[in-house]
VMD Tcl script that draws the C-alpha trace (Angstrom):
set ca {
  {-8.26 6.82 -26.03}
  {-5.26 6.50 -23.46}
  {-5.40 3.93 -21.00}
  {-6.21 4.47 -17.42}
  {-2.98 4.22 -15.49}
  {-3.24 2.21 -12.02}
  {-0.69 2.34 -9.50}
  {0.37 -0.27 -6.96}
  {1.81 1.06 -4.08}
  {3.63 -1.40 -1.39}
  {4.48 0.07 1.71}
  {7.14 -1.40 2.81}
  {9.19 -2.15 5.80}
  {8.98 -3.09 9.23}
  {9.00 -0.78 12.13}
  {11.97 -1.76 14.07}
  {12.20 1.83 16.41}
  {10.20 2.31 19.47}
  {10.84 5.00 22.44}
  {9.63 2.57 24.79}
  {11.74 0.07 24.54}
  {14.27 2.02 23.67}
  {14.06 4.00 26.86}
  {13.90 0.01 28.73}
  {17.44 -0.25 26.87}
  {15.99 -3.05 24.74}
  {17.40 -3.24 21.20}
  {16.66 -5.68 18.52}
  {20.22 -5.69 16.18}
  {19.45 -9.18 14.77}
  {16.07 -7.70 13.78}
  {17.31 -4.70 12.14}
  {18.74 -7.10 9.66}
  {15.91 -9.21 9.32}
  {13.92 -6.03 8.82}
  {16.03 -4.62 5.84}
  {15.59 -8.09 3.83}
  {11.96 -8.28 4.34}
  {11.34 -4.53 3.29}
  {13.75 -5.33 0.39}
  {11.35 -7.77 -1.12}
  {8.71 -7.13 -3.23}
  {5.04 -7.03 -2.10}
  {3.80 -10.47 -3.60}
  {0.03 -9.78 -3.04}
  {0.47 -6.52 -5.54}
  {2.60 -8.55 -8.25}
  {-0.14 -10.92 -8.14}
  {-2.98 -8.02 -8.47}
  {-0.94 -6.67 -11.61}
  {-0.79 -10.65 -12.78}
  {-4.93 -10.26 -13.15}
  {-5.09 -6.44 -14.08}
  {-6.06 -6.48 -17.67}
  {-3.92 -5.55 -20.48}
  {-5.88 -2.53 -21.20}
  {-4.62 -0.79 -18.01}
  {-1.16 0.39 -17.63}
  {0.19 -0.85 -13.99}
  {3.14 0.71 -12.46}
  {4.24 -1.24 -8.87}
  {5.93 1.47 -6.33}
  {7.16 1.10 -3.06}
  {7.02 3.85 -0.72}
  {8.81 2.98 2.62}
  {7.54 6.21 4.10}
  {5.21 9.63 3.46}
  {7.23 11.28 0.91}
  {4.96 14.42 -0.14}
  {7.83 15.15 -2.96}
  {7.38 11.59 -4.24}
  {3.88 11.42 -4.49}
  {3.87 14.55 -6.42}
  {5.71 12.55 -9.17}
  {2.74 10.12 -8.91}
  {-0.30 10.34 -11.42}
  {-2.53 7.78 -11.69}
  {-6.28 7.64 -11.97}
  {-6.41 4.85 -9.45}
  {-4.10 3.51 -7.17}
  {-4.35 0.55 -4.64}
  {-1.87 0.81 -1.46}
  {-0.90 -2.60 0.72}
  {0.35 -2.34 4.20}
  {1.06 -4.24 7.63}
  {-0.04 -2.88 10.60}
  {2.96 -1.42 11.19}
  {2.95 1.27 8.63}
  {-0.85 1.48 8.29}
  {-0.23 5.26 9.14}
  {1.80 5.52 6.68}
  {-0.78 4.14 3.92}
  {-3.38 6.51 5.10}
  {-1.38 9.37 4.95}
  {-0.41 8.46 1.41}
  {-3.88 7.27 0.74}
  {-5.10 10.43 2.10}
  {-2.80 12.76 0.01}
  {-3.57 11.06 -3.23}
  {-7.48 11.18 -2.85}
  {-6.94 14.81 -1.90}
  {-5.84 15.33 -5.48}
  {-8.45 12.80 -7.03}
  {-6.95 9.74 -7.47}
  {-9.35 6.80 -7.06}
  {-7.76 4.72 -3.95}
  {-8.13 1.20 -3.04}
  {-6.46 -0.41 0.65}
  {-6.07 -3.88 0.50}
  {-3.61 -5.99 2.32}
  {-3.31 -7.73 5.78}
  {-4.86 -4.52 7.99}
  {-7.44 -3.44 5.15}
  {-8.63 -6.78 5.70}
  {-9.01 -6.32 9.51}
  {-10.03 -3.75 10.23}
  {-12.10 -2.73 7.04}
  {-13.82 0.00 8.58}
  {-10.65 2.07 9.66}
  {-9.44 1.68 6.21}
  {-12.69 2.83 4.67}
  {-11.81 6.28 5.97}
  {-8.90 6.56 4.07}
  {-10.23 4.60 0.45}
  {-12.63 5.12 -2.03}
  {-12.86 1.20 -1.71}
  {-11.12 -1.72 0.41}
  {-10.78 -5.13 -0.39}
  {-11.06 -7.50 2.35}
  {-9.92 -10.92 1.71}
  {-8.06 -12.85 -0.96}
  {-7.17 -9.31 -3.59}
  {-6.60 -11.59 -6.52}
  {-9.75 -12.81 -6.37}
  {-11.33 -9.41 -5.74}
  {-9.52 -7.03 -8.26}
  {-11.09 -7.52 -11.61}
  {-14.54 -6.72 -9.95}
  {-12.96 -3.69 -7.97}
  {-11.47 -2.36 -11.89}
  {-15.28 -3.60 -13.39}
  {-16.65 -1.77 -11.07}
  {-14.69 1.38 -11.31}
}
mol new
graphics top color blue
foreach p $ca { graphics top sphere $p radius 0.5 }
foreach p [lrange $ca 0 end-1] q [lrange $ca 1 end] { graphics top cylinder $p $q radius 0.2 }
display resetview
């Protein structure tokens, strides 16, 4: 028997572009910086989840700064679980939304899973609300 292959999707980055302030001539350059170290870093809350995935599941960690429809047709995994700000919540769901379209089990967790549960429900299988480390081994149990 092969084992089940779990993705970890981060998406990354910071939203650093809006018309509206754009069209107020506001421009944030010492943010734009800022903004490509933090979406260079790893997501921390997913290298922890693959820290307490058991060895019997293969874990891959991804980071998708954007919808990519070619790269997520590279992806197969029987589950995946996507983390996101806010900021590229839309993002998540769309990629959420694409991979559960094909059949992939998906779990949101992160900082806007965790408020606003409900929202993210739409787009999941499952959320997890609330400290993921703690959470995950019942989430794969229960799967």
């Amino acid at each position: 028997m092969s084992q089940a292959r779990i993705g970890l999707i981060a998406v990354s980055g910071v939203r650093i572009y809006s018309d509206r302030l754009t069209r107020h001539g506001v421009t944030l350059p010492g943010f734009v910086e800022r903004a490509r170290t933090i979406a260079s870093m790893p997501s921390l809350g997913l290298l922890t989840i693959a820290a307490v995935t058991p060895e019997r599941f293969e874990v891959e960690y991804l980071e998708l700064p954007e919808f990519d429809p070619q790269a997520l047709q590279a992806i197969s995994f029987d589950l995946v679980a996507i983390s996101s700000f806010t900021a590229k919540s839309s993002v998540m769901y769309r990629i959420a939304d694409c991979l559960r379209a094909r059949g992939t089990t998906v779990v949101l967790g992160g900082l806007h899973a965790t408020l606003l549960p409900e929202e993210a429900a739409e787009h999941a299988d499952a959320v997890v609300a609330g400290e993921g480390e703690l959470l995950w081994p019942g989430v794969l149990q229960d799967w």
